[in-house]
Structure formats: structure tokens, C-alpha cells
TORKEPA-896758 format. One record per atom (N, C-alpha, C, CB): residue number from 0; residue in one letter; atom name; x, z, y. Coordinates in pm, 1 decimal. Glycine has a CB too. Example, Ala and Ser with C-alpha at 12.3 -4.5 7.8 and 13.67 -1.06 7.14 Angstrom:
// TORKEPA-896758
     k   r    a          X          Z          Y
     0   a    N     1319.0      780.0     -569.0
     0   a   CA     1230.0      780.0     -450.0
     0   a    C     1320.0      780.0     -330.0
     0   a   CB     1130.8      904.6     -447.3
     1   s    N     1285.0      708.0     -225.0
     1   s   CA     1367.0      714.0     -106.0
     1   s    C     1290.0      787.0        3.0
     1   s   CB     1408.4      572.5      -59.8
This chain:
// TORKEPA-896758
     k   r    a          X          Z          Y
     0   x    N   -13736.7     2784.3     3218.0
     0   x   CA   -13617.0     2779.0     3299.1
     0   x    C   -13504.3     2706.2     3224.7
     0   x   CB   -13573.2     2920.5     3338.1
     1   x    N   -13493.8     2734.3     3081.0
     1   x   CA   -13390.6     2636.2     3013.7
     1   x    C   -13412.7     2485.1     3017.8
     1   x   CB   -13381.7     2668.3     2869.8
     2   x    N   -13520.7     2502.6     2993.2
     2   x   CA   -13565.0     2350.6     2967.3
     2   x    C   -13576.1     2272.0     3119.2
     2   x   CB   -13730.6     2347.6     2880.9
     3   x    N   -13558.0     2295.4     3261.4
     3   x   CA   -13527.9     2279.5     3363.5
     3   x    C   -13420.9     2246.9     3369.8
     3   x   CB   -13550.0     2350.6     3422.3
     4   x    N   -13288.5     2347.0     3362.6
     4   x   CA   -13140.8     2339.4     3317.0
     4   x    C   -13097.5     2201.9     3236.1
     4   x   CB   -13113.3     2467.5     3218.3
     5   x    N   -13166.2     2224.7     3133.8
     5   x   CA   -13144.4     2067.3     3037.5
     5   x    C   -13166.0     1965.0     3076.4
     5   x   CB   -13213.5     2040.3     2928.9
     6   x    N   -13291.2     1943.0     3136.2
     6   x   CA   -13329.7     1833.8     3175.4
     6   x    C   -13225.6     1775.8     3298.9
     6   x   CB   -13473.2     1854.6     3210.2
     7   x    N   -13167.6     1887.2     3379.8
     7   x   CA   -13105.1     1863.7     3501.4
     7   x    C   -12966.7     1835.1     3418.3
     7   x   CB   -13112.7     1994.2     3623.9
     8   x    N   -12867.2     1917.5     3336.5
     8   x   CA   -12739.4     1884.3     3287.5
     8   x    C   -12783.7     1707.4     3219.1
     8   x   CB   -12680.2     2024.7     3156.4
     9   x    N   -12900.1     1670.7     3133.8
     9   x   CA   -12878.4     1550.6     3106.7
     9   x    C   -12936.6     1408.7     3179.8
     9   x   CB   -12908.2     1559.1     2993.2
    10   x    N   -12987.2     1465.2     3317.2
    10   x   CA   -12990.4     1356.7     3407.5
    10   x    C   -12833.7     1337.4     3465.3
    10   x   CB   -13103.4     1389.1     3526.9
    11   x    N   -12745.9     1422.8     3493.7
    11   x   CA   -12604.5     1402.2     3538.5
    11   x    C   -12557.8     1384.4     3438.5
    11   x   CB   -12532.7     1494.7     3609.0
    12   x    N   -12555.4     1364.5     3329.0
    12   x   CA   -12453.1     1332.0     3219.0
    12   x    C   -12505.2     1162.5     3140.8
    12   x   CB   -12460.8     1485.1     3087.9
    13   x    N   -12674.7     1139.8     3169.1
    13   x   CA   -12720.3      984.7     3131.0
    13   x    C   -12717.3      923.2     3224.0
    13   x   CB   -12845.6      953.9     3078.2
    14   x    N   -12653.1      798.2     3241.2
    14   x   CA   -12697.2      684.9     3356.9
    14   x    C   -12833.3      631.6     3347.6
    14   x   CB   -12606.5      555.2     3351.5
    15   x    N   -12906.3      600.8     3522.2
    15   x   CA   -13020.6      590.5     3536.9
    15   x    C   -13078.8      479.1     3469.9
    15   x   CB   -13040.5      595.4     3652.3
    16   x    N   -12969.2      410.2     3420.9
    16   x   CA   -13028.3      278.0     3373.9
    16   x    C   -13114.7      239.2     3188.6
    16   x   CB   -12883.1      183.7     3394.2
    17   x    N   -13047.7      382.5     3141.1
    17   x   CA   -13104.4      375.9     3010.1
    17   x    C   -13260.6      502.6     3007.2
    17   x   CB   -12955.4      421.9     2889.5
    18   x    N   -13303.1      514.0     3122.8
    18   x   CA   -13421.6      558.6     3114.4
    18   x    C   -13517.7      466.1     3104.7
    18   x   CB   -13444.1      631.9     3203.7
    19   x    N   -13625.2      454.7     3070.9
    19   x   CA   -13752.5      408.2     3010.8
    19   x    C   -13892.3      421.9     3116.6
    19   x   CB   -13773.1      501.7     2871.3
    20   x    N   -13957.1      347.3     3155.9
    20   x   CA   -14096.0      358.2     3211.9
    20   x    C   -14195.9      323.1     3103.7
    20   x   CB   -14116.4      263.3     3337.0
    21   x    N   -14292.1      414.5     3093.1
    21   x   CA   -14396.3      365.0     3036.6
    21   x    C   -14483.6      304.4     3128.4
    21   x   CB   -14454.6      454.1     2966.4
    22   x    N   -14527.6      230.3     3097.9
    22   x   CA   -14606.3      101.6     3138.7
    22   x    C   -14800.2      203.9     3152.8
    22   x   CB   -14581.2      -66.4     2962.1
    23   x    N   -14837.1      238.8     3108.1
    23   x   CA   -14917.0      342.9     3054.3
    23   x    C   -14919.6      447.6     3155.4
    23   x   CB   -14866.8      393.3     2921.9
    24   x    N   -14855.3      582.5     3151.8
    24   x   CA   -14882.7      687.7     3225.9
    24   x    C   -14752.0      696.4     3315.2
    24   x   CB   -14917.9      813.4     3138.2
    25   x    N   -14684.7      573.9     3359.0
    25   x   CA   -14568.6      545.2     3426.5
    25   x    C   -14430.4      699.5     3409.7
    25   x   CB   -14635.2      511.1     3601.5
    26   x    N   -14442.3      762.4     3324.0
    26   x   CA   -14319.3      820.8     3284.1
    26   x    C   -14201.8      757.5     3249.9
    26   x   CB   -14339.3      885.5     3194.7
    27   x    N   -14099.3      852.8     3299.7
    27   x   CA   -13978.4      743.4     3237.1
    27   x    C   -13874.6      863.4     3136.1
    27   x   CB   -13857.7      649.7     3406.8
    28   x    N   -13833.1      791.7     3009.6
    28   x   CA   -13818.6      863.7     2866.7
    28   x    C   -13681.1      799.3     2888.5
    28   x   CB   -13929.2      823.1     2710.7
    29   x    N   -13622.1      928.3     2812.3
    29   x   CA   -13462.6      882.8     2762.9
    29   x    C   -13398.5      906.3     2603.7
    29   x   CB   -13357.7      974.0     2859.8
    30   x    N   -13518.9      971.4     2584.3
    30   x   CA   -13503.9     1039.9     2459.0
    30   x    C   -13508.8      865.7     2300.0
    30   x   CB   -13683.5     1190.4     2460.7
    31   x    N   -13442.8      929.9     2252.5
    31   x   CA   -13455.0      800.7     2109.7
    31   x    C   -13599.7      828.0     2078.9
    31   x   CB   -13337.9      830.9     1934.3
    32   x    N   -13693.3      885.3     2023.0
    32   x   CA   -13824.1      870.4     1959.0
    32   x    C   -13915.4      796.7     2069.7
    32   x   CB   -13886.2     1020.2     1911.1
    33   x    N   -13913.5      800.2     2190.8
    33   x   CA   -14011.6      761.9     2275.7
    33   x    C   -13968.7      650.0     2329.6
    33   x   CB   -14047.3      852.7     2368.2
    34   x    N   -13796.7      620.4     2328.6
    34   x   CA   -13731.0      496.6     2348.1
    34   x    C   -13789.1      352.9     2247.3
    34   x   CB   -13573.1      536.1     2316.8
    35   x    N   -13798.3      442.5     2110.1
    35   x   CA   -13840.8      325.8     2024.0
    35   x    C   -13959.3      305.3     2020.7
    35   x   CB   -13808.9      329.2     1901.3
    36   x    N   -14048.0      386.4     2051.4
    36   x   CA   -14162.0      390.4     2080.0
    36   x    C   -14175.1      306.9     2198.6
    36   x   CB   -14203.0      514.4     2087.8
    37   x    N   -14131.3      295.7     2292.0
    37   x   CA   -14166.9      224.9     2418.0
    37   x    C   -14115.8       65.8     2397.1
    37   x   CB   -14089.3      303.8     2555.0
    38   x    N   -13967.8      108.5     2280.8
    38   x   CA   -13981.6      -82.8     2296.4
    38   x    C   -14071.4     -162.7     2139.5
    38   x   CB   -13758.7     -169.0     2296.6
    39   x    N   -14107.8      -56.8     2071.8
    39   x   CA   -14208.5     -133.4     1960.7
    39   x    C   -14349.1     -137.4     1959.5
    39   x   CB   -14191.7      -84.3     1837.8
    40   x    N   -14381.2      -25.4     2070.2
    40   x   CA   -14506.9      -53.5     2071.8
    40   x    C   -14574.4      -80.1     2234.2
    40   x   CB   -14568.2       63.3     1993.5
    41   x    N   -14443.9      -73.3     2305.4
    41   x   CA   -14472.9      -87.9     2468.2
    41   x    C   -14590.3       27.2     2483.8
    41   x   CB   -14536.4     -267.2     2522.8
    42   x    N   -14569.8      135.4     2443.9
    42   x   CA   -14639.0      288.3     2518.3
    42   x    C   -14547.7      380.0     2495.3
    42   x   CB   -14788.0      355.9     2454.8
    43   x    N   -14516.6      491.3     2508.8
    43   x   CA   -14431.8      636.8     2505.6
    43   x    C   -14538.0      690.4     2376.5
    43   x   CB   -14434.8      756.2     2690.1
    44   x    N   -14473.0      825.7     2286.8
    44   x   CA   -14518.8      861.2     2197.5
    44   x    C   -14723.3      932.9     2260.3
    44   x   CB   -14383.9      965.7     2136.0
    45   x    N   -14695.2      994.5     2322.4
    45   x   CA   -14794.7     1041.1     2383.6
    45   x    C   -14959.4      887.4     2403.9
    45   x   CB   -14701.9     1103.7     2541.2
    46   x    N   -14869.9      838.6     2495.7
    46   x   CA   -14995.8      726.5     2516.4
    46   x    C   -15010.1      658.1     2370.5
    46   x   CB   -14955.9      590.9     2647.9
    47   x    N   -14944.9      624.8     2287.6
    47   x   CA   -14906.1      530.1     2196.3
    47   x    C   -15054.3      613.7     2084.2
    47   x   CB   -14697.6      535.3     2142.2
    48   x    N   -15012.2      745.2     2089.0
    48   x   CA   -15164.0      868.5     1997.4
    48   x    C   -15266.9      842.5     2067.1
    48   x   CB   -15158.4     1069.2     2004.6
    49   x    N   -15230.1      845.7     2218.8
    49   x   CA   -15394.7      810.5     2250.4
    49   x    C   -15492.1      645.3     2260.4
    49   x   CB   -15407.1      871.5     2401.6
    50   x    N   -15416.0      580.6     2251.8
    50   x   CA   -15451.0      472.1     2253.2
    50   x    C   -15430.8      350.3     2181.6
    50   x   CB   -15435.6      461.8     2330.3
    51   x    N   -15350.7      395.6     2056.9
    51   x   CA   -15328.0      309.9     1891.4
    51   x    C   -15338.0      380.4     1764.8
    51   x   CB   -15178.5      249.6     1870.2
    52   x    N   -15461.7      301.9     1756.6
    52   x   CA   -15541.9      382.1     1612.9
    52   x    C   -15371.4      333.7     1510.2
    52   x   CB   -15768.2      263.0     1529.6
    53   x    N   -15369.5      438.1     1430.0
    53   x   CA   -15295.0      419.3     1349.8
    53   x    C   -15273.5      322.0     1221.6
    53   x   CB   -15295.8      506.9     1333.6
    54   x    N   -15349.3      255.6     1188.4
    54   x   CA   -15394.7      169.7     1078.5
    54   x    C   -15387.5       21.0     1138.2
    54   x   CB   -15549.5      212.5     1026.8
    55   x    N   -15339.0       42.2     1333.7
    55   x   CA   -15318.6      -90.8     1385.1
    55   x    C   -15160.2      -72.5     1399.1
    55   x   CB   -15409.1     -130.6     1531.7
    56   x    N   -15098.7       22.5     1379.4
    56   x   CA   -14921.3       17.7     1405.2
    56   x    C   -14906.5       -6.9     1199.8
    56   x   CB   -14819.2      243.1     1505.9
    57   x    N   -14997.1       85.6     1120.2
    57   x   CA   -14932.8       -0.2      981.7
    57   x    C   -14941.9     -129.7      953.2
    57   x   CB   -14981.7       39.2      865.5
    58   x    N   -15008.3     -172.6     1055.6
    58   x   CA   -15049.3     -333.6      995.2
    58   x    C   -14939.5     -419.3     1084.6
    58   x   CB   -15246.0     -396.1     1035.9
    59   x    N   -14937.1     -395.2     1170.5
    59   x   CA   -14863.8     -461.7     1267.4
    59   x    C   -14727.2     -445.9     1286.1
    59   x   CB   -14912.2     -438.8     1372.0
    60   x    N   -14652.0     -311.8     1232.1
    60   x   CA   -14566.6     -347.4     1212.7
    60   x    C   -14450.4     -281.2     1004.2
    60   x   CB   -14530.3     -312.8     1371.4
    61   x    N   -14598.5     -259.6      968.4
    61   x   CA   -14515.2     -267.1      828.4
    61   x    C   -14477.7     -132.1      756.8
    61   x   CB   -14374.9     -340.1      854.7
    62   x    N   -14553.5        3.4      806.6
    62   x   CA   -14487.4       91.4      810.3
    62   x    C   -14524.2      164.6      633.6
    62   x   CB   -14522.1      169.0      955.1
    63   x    N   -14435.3      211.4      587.0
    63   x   CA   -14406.2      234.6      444.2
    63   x    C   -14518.7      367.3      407.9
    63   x   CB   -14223.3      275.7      420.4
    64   x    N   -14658.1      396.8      342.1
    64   x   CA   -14738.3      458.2      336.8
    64   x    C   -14679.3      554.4      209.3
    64   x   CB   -14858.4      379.8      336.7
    65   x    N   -14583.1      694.7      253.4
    65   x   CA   -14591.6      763.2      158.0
    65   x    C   -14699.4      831.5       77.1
    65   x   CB   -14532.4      821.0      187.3
């Protein structure tokens, strides 16, 4: 029920225009992690696990192997 509430206070408080479609499972994201996710790897975090082996996002885009 909160998480209903939230979702509803921050659709009236974000304009429709900075939401996100994934291309993938056609959701649309507003959040920063799935935002950057959608414009670096063109999928949402979700599709992005199921369908990019990880060893193709370090190569491709550089990512620092602690």
C-alpha cells in the first residue's frame, strides 16, 4: 500500500516526459539506476541481467574490476 502511495505522489510531482521505455519488456523507468541503464545499454536493469552476459558490458563499456 505504501509503495502504491509513492509511486502515485511521484507520478504527480515528475513530468511525463522524463520517464523511460524499455525497448525490451516495454516498461517505462524514472528512477536514475534504470535511467542509465536504459541509455547505456538500451535495456532497464532487469532485462539488461537477463539478456547481457556481464563480461560483454566490461568490455564494451570499460567497467573498473574491483
Amino acid at each position: 500500500m505504501k509503495q502504491k502511495k509513492y509511486e502515485e505522489y511521484l507520478r504527480k510531482t515528475l513530468p511525463e516526459e522524463e520517464e523511460v521505455e524499455c525497448p525490451e519488456c516495454k516498461l517505462k523507468f524514472y528512477d536514475q539506476f534504470n535511467l542509465l541503464s536504459l541509455a547505456s545499454l538500451k535495456f532497464c536493469l532487469l532485462c539488461a541481467n537477463r539478456n547481457v552476459k556481464k563480461e560483454t558490458i566490461e568490455e564494451k563499456y570499460h567497467v573498473n574490476k574491483n
